[in-house]
C-alpha positions, 0 to 999 in steps of 0.5 A: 215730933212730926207723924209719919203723915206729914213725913211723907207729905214733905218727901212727896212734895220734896219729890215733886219739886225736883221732878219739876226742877228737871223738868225745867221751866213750864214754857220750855216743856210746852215749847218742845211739846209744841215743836213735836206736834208741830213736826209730827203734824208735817212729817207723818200725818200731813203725808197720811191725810194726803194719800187717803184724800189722793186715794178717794178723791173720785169716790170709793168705787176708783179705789175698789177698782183701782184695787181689784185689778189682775196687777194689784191683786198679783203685787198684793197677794206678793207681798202678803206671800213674802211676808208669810215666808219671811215672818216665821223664818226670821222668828225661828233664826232669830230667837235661835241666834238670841238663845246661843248669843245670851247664853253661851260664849263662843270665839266669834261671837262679837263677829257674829252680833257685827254680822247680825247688825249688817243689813241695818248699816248696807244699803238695800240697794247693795244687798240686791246688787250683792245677790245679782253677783251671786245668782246673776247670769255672771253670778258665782252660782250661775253655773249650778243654777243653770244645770238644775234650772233653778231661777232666783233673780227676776222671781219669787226666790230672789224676792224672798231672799233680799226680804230676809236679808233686810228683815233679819235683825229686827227679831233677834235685836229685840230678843238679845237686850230682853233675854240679857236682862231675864238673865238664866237663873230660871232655865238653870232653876228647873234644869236642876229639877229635872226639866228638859231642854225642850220642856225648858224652852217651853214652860220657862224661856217662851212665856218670858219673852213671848211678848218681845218676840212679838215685838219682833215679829211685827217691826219684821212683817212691816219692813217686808211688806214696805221693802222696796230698794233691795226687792227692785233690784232683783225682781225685774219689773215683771207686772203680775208676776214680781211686782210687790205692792211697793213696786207696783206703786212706783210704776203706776205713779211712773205712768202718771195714773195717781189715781190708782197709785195712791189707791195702792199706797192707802192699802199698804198705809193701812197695812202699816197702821194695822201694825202700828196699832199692834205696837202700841197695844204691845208697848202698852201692856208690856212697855216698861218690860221692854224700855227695862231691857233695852236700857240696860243694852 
């Protein structure tokens, strides 16, 4: 009669095996690990380390006063203005849209995930386009704005809007698989014990997706800040004035001054790996809760 010791040596050596038999033979996985590194190597940390050694090539002191001029620091507080804008109202709007698509069902409620998942399919370039037909000089607003002197294209609120309408799924596409996969039995738990609809919101639904709200919230503050199709066409070029951060480094690298260029694209890189840290802390500490729910989606 064998113990139960040498049962479960056989099943996790059992287990073994066919985890390896899955896996395939031991030069095909160090292969395709191999091909990944290598395309990671030219595709992302290649581009990296060029545009930190174009940034400092002529020392610290360029960068710094590439940095600090009236133009940078007007596309750099822009950008940092409409993310602050964008980050919360998209927070609010898509944990509301997440809330009524989990939790009721309505007639239009495919129509609205299609809706939802738009900014993802049209082009940035389409949606700038699509807001110049509606507060252009010809636009379909164009009389209403003219009698109250409301400006949106060719300033901030233009810039605002086509940020919004590109960032938009980002949050509520992370809420709906985790909130799907939590299900509703805890909010109907204490609504049976007396608990209100906000008091609910906030003892039982935030602390469960707080961390997928995050999430959200960091892929949204990253594509504002890197948003570059949708913000060209209606902001106008205006140096200090509607130039974000992105902007600005196209026409610095359009008058051939690289220097100051590249200066600029090391701080929004910067801003990018900041959130990438971000990222990866969350994954970390909450990933399986994540992978689990978008999974099952």
């Amino acid at each position: 009669m064998r113990s139960p010791r040498c049962s479960r040596t056989n099943a996790g050596s059992a287990a073994v095996t066919e985890r390896d038999e899955l896996q395939g033979p031991a030069w095909l996985r160090w292969l395709l690990i191999a091909l990944a590194v290598l395309a990671m190597a030219l595709l992302v940390v290649m581009p990296l380390l060029m545009v930190l050694g174009a940034a400092f090539g002529d020392g610290f002191r360029t960068w710094l006063a590439a940095l600090t001029t009236p133009d940078a620091v007007s596309a750099l507080k822009l950008t940092l203005f409409t993310a602050a804008i964008v980050i919360p109202v998209n927070a609010v709007f898509g944990l509301l849209a997440a809330w009524a698509l989990t939790r009721f069902e309505f007639r239009g409620k495919q129509l609205l995930l299609a809706l939802i998942d738009l900014p993802f399919a049209v082009s940035p370039v389409v949606a700038g386009l699509c807001l110049v037909l509606l507060f252009g000089s010809n636009g379909w607003f164009a009389p209403l704005l003219a009698q109250y002197d409301v400006k949106i294209l060719f300033a901030r609120p233009g810039i605002v809007l086509a940020t919004l309408f590109i960032t938009f799924p980002f949050v509520v596409r992370e809420l709906i698989p985790l909130m799907q996969q939590q299900g509703s039995d805890e909010e109907l738990a204490a609504r049976s014990l007396g608990a209100g609809a906000w008091t609910m919101f906030r003892r039982v639904t935030l602390p469960n997706i707080k961390w997928g709200l995050l999430y959200g919230v960091l892929l949204c503050g990253a594509r504002a800040m890197g948003e570059f199709g949708a913000v060209s066409v209606v902001s106008g070029h205006i140096r200090g004035l509607t130039n974000t951060l992105p902007l600005h480094i196209e026409i610095l690298y359009n008058e051939f001054d690289s220097t100051a260029a590249f200066a600029a694209a090391s701080l929004l890189t910067g801003l990018a790996l900041v959130t990438l840290v971000l990222k990866f802390w969350l994954e970390a500490r909450h990933g399986d809760a994540l992978a689990k729910a978008h999974r099952r989606h």
